[in-house]
C-alpha positions in Angstrom: 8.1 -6.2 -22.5 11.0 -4.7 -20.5 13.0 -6.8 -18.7 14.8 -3.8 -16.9 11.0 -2.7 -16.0 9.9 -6.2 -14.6 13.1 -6.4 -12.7 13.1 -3.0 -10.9 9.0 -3.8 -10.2 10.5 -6.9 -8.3 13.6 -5.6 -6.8 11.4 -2.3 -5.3 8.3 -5.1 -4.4 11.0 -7.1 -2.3 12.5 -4.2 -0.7 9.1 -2.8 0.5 8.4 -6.5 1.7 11.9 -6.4 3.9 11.7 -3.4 5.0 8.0 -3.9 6.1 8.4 -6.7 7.9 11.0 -6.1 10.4 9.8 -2.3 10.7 6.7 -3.1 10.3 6.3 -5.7 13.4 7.9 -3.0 15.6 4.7 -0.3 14.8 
């Protein structure tokens, strides 16, 4: 188990979910 793995997976998940949601509503 990789903590540096399960981190970046999170971090990358919760950038995808901000960025969709502001840029995403404006489609």
């Amino acid at each position: 188990m990789d903590l540096l793995g399960i981190v970046a997976c999170g971090i990358l998940g919760y950038l995808k979910v901000t960025r969709r949601f502001p840029s995403g509503h404006r489609s």
